[in-house]
C-alpha positions in Angstrom: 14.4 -10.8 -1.1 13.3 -8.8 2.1 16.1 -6.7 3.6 14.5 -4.5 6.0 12.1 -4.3 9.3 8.8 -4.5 7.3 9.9 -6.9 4.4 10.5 -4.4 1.9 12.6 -5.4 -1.0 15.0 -3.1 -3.0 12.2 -3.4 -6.0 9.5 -2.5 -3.7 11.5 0.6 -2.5 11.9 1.5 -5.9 8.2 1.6 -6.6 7.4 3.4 -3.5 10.0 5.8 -4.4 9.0 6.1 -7.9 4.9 6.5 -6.5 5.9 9.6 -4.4 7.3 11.7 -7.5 3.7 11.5 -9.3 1.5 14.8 -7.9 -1.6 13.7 -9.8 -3.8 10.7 -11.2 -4.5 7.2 -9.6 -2.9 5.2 -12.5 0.1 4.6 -11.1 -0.9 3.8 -7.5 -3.0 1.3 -9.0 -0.4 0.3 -11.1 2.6 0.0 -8.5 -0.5 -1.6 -6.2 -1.0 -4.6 -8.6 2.5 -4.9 -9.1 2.9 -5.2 -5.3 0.5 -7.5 -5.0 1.8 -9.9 -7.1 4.6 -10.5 -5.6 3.4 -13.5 -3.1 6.5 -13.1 -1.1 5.7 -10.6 0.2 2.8 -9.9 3.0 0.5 -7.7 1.6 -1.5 -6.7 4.7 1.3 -6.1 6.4 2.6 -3.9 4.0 -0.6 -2.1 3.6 -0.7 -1.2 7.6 2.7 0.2 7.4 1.7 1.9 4.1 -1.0 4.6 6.0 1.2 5.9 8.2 3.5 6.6 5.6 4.0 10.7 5.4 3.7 10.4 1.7 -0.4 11.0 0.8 0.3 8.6 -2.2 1.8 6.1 -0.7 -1.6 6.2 1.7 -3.2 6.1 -1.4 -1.6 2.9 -2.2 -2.1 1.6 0.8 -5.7 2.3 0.6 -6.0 0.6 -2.8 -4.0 -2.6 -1.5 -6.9 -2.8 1.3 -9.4 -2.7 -0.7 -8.1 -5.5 -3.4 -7.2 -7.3 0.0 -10.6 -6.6 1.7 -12.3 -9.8 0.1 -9.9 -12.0 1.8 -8.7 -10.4 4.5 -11.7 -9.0 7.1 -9.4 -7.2 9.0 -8.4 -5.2 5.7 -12.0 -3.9 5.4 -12.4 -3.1 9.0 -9.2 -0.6 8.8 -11.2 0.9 5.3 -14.1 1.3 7.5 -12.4 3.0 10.7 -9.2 4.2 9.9 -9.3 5.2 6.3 -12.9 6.7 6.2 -11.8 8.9 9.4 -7.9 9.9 8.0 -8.2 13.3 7.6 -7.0 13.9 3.9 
């Protein structure tokens, strides 16, 4: 299923594409989040780093709501919510 350098599948393009269109509302990046994170082939805190430096604010977005569902699991998740997301600028 993965295809590219981070492990992105065609469906997970797809959702990131489909994420960046919507200008307001967190119901989708929740949405396309949950989605994401049930696919267990893929590696969600991986994906998450590589989703905040993403140009895209909404795809930071859903990077920030993938930490924080990953942040009971993952410690490092929670330290990047408490350093690099509390600090991002918008």
């Amino acid at each position: 299923m993965r295809d590219d350098g981070i492990g992105q599948s065609s469906i997970m393009r797809e959702i990131i594409a489909h994420i960046k269109t919507i200008e307001h509302g967190f119901k989708h990046i929740i949405e396309a989040g949950d989605s994401i994170l049930k696919d267990k082939a893929q590696n969600h805190l991986e994906l998450s780093i590589n989703f905040l430096d993403d140009e895209s604010y909404q795809v930071r977005m859903l990077a920030t709501y993938m930490l924080g569902q990953l942040s009971n699991i993952h410690p490092e998740a929670l330290k990047l919510l408490e350093t690099k997301v509390a600090e991002a600028p918008n």
